[in-house]
Steps between C-alpha positions, in 0.01 A plus 500: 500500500853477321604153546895475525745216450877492530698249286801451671753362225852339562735247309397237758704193653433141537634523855189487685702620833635800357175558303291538841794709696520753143263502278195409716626768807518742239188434341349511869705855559339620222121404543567645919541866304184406280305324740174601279659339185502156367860340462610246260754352370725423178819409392674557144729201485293219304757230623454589875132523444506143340754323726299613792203362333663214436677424878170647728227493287463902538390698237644821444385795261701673250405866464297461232314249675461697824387802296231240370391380765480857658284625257287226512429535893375862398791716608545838369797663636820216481844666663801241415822499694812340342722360735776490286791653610566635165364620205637300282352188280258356706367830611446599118329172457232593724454821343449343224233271608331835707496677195191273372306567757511851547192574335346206691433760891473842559854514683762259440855677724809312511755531757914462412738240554706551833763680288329733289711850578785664634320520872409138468930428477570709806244355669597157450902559539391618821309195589726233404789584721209425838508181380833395659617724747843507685710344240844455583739653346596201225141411465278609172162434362420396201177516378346308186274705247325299213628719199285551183567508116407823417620842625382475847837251525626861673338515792731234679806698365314849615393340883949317490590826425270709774618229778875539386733558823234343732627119461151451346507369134228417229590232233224342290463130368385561154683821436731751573641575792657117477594277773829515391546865515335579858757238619811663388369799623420333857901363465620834466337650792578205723181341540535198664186385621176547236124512612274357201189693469248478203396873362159276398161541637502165590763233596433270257671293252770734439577538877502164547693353254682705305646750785475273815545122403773287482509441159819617329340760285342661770607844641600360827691244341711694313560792762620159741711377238694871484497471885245677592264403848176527390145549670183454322181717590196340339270795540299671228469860476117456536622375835562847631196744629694777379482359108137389582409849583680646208315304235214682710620839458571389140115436471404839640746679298326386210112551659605878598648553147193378336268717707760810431366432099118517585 
């Protein structure tokens, strides 16, 4: 009998709130549509992985690892679900570290980031709007994407751009959109009010400090000191069923695709 494993891979957080509500109710999503499979668990950030190991004394695989210890138990068939929300470095980093071990079980499947097509970007411009319904009519949300390096950088521009004319806007901390330019933008179209959200799985460090703290570097920070109000809305993406079950679908996708090849 086929044994099967699924390696459920994210970035991870040392937030050990936000971990359980995100990371840990996807995971559980996940093994509920594969109750016959084994789940585990890895993350790809080496820092998070040893600051956690460091502050609870919890020991957390890198893919590699999990893939190791996978093989050892005697599994054969290993599906892995990123729970990335794009493809962008981190994502290629566990392909990377997959691509070792492919010759290691009979089927090794791998499901997409959150973002991964043009569906995926409908889907989730239709989402994010649900997240704060009956705005008023000077009120705006603002939500906080990671950014990346490399070309994926245009996935916050591409998901700005989709949301344009809904008072909804995407800005990124380590790339472009900027800060600087979502708030002109929220000037011109009279935006008074701003709800902080974090376009992260998980509301982690980045939520926390850099969009909703008080420090004067922080997003909320500066939109006060332009006069904006400000709300903060520490919930992950991984928070929401709807994303849970999508990262499902984005499993299954992959499963039906590989069977369409036998």
């Amino acid at each position: 009998m086929t044994k099967t494993a699924i390696l459920v891979v994210s970035f991870g957080t040392t937030f050990p709130g936000t971990r359980q509500k995100t990371i840990a109710a996807t995971e559980a999503a996940i093994q509920q549509a594969y109750p016959d499979a084994t789940v585990f668990r890895a993350f790809t950030s080496n820092v998070v992985i040893k600051r956690i190991r460091e502050k609870e004394q919890i020991k957390i695989d890198t893919p590699s690892q999990a893939l190791h210890k996978i093989q050892q138990a005697g599994f054969t068939r290993v599906l892995v679900q990123s729970l990335h929300i794009i493809p962008g470095i981190e994502y290629q980093r566990l392909l990377s570290q997959l691509a070792g071990y492919r010759d290691q079980f009979a089927e090794l499947i791998v499901g997409q980031p959150l973002l991964s097509d043009y569906s995926d970007y409908q889907w989730l411009v239709a989402q994010l709007p649900k997240l704060t319904p009956n705005l008023a009519a000077d009120e705006g949300v603002l939500f906080m994407g990671h950014g990346t390096a490399d070309n994926q950088f245009t996935a916050y521009a591409c998901l700005d751009h989709m949301l344009m004319g809904t008072r909804h806007y995407v800005g990124a901390v380590e790339s472009y959109p900027d800060l600087t330019l979502e708030l002109k933008r929220m000037q011109q179209n009279g935006i008074k009010k701003v709800h902080l959200w974090p376009l992260m799985l998980v509301a982690g460090n980045h939520a926390t400090n850099d969009m909703s703290s008080t420090e004067p570097a922080s997003w909320r920070s500066q939109l006060e000191a332009h006069g904006f109000k400000t709300e903060s809305h520490l919930v992950g993406l991984g928070e929401l069923p709807a994303v849970q079950q999508r990262f499902t679908q984005h499993l299954q996708q992959a499963l039906d695709k590989s069977n369409e090849g036998k």
